[in-house]
C-alpha positions as CSV (number, residue, x, y, z in Angstrom):
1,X,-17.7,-46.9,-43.7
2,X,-20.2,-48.7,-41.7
3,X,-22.0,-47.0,-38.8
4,X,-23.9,-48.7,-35.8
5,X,-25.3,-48.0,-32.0
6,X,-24.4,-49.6,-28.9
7,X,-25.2,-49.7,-25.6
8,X,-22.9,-47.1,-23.4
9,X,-21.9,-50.9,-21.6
10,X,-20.8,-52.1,-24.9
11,X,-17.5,-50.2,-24.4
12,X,-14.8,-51.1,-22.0
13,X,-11.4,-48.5,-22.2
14,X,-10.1,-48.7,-25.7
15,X,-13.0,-51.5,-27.4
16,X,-16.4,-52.5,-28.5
17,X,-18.3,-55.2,-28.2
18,X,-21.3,-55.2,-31.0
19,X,-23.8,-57.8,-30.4
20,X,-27.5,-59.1,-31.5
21,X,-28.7,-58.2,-35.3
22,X,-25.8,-56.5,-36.2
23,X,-23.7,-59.1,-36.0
24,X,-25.1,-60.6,-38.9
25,X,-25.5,-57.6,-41.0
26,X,-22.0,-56.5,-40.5
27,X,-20.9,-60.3,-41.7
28,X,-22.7,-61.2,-44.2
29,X,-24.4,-58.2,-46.0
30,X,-21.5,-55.6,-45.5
31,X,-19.0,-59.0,-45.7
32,X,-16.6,-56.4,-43.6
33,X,-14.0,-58.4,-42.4
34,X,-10.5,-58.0,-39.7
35,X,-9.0,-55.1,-40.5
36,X,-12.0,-53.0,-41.8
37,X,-12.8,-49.7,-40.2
38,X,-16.4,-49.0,-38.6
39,X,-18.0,-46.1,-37.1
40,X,-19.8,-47.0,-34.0
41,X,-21.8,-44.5,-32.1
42,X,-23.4,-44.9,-28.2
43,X,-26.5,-43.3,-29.1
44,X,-25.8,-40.1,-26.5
45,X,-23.6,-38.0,-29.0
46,X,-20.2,-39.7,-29.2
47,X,-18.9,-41.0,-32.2
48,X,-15.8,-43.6,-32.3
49,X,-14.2,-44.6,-35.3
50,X,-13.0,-48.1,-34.6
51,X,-11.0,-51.3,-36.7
52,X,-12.6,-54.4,-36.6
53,X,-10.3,-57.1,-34.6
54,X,-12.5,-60.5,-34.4
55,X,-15.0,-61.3,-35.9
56,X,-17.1,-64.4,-33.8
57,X,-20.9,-65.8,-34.5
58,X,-22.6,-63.9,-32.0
59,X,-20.3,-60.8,-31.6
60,X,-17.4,-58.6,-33.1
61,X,-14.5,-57.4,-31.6
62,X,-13.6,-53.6,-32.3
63,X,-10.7,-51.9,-31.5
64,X,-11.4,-47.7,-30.9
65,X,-9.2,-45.6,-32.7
66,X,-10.3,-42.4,-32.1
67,X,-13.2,-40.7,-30.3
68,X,-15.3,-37.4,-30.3
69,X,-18.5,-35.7,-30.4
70,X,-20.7,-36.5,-32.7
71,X,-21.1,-33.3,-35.1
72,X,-24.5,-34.4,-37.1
73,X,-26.4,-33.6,-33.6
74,X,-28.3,-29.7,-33.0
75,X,-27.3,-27.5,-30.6
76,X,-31.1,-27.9,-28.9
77,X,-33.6,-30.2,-28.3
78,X,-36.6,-30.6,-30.8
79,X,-39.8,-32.7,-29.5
80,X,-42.3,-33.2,-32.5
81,X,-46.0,-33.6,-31.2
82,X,-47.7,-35.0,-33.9
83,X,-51.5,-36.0,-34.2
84,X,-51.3,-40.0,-35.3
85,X,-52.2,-40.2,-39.1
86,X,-53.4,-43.2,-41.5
87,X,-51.9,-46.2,-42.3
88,X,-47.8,-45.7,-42.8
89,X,-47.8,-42.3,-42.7
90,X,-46.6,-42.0,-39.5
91,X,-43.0,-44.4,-40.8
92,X,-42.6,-41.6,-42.9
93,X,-42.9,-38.4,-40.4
94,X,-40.8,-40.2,-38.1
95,X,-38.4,-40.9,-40.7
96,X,-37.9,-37.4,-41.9
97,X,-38.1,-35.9,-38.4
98,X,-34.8,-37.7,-37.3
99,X,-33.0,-36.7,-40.6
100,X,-33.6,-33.3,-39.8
101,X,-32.9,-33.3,-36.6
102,X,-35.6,-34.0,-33.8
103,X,-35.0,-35.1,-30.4
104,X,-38.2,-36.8,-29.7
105,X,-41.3,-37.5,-31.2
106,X,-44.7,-37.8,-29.3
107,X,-47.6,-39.9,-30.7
108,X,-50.7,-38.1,-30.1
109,X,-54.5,-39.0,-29.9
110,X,-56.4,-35.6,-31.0
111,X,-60.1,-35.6,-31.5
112,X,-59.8,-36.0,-35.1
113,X,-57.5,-38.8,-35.0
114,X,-58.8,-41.2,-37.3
115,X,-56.6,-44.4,-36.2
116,X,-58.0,-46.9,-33.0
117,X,-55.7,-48.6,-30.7
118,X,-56.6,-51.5,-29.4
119,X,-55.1,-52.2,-26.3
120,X,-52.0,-51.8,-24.6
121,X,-50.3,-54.8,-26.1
122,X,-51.0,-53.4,-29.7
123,X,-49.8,-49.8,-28.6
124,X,-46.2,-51.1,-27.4
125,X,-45.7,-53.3,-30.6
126,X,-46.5,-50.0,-32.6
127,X,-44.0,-48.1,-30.1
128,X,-41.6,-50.5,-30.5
129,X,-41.9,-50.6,-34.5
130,X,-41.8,-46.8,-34.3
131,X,-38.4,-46.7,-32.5
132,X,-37.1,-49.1,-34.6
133,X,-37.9,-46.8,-37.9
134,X,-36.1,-44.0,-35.7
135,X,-32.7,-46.1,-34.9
136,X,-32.4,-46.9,-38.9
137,X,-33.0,-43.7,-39.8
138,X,-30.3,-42.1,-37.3
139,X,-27.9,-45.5,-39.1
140,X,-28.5,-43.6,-42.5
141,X,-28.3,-39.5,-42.0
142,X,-24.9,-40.2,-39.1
143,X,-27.1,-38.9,-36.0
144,X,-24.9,-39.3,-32.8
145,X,-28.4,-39.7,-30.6
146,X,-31.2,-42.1,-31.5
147,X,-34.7,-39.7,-31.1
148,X,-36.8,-41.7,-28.9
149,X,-40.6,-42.4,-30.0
150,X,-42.4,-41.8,-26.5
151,X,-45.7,-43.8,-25.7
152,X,-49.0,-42.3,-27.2
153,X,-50.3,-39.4,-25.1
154,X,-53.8,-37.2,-25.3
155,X,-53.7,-33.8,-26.2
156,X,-54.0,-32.6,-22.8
157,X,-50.9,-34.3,-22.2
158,X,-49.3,-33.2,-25.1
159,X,-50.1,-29.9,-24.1
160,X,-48.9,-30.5,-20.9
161,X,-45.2,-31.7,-22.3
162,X,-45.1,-29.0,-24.7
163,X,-45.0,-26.4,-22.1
164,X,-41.7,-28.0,-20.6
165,X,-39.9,-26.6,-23.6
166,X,-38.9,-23.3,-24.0
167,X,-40.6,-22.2,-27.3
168,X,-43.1,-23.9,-28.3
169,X,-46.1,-23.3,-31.3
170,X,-49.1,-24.9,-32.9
171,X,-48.9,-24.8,-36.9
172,X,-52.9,-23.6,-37.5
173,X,-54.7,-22.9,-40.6
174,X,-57.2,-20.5,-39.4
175,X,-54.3,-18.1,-37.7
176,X,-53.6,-15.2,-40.4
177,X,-51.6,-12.7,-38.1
178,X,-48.6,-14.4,-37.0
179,X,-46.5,-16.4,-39.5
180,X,-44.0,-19.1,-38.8
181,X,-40.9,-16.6,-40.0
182,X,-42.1,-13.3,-37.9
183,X,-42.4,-16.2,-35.1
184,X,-39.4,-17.8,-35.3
185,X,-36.9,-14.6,-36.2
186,X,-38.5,-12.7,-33.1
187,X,-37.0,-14.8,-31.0
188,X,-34.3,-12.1,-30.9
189,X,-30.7,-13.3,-30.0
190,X,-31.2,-15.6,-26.8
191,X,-32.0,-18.3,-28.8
192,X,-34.0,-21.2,-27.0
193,X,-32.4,-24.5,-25.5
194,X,-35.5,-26.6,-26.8
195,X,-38.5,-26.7,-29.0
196,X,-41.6,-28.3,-29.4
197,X,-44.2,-28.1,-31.9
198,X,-47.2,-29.9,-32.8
199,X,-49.2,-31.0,-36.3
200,X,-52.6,-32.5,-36.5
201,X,-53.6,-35.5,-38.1
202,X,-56.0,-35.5,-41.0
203,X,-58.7,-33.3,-40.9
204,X,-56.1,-31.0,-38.2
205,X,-57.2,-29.8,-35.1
206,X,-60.7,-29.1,-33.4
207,X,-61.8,-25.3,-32.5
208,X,-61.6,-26.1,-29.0
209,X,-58.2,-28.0,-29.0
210,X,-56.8,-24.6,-30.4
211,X,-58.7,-22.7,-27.6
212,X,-57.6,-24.5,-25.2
213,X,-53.5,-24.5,-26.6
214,X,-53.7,-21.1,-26.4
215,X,-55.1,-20.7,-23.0
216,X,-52.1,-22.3,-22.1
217,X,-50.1,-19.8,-23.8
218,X,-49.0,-22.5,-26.6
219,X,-48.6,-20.1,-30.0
220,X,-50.3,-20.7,-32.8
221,X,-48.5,-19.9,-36.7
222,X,-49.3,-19.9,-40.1
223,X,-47.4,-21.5,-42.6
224,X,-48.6,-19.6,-45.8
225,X,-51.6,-19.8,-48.2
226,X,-50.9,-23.4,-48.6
227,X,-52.7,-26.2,-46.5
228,X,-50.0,-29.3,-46.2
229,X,-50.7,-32.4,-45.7
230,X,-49.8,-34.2,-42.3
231,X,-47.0,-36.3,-43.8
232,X,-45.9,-33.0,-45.2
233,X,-46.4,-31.0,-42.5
234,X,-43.8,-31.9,-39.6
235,X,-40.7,-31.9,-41.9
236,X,-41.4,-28.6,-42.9
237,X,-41.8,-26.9,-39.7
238,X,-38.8,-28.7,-38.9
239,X,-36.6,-27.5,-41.8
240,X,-37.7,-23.9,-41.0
241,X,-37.0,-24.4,-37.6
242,X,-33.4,-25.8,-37.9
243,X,-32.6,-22.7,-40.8
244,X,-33.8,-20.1,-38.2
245,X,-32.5,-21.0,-35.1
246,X,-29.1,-23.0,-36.0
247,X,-28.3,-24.4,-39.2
248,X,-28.2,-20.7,-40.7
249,X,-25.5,-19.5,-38.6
């Protein structure tokens, strides 16, 4: 069954309007046609299974069957902070950050970061690339809420937003005394509402961005012997997160 977003003004009582893009795809790639059932989700959660009705140039017709929370979402909000890598790399994290189940991912300019941006023009057509890898990605893995891909910050800022969570923990090579597991299970039974983590880009974080996360009482973890790689990095920590706080009970 097909799945697409709308806008929350896209549904009047029992139907669906779906406009723009879609409209195509749904026609002539998926060929559905009158009859058909679709899933169609208003990015905030809920979920309505729908039949298709009419089927127009610019727009399609859906009639809602049934409605209901969407059950691919957490329990709690995840923000990713994540130090801007190379080339694509960043497609990828962001990719495999909403399958797993992030909230929101945070662009971030560390000292180390490698990548330049221009100018304010270039940084919203990379924002605006960036969200549209997140909406395709919720399209494929049945998320109910679209992550959002915030504007690039610097890592005082980051640091800043981190501390708006309720747990949150720097990934660190150099820490050998608390690990990611001891971390995470001594959380004890209250678990948090939200999360927020953050991995460097290439080359990971300066001495004195680490000083300066701690300082503000931001944890930092190890993740083993192993050093990742950036790409690597973010879906781990992730996957570890979701086992330990909700997806293992």
């Amino acid at each position: 069954m097909g799945r697409f977003f709308v806008h929350g003004d896209a549904i009047s009582n029992d139907e669906i309007v779906i406009v723009g893009q879609d409209v195509k795809h749904i026609k002539n790639v998926l060929r559905m046609k009158q009859g058909d059932l679709i899933t169609i989700c208003d990015g905030a959660g809920t979920d309505y299974v729908c039949t298709i009705i009419e089927l127009q140039d610019d727009k399609i017709m859906c009639k809602i069957s049934v409605g209901g929370k969407s059950l691919a979402e957490p329990e709690y909000d995840v923000t990713v902070f994540h130090g801007l890598p190379k080339g694509s790399k960043f497609d990828e994290i962001i990719q495999k950050c909403v399958e797993l189940g992030a909230t929101r991912i945070v662009p971030v300019k560390t000292k180390r970061t490698i990548v330049e941006i221009k100018d304010a023009k270039s940084a919203a057509k990379k924002i605006e690339r960036y969200n549209k890898i997140a909406l395709e990605a919720c399209k494929q893995c049945n998320r109910g809420v679209v992550p959002v891909v915030e504007e690039f910050v610097d890592f005082d800022s980051a640091i800043t937003m981190m501390k708006e969570s309720d747990l949150c923990f720097i990934p660190y090579e150099n820490e050998k005394d608390c690990t990611i597991k001891s971390f995470l299970q001594g959380q004890g039974k209250d678990k948090p509402k939200s999360a927020a983590f953050f991995i460097g880009p290439e080359g990971g974080f300066d001495d004195a961005e680490i000083a300066k996360a701690k300082a503000a009482g931001i944890t930092t973890v190890s993740l083993g012997p192993r050093i990742l790689r950036t790409e690597t990095a973010a879906p781990a920590v992730l996957a570890m997160l979701m086992y330990e706080m909700e997806e293992s009970t």
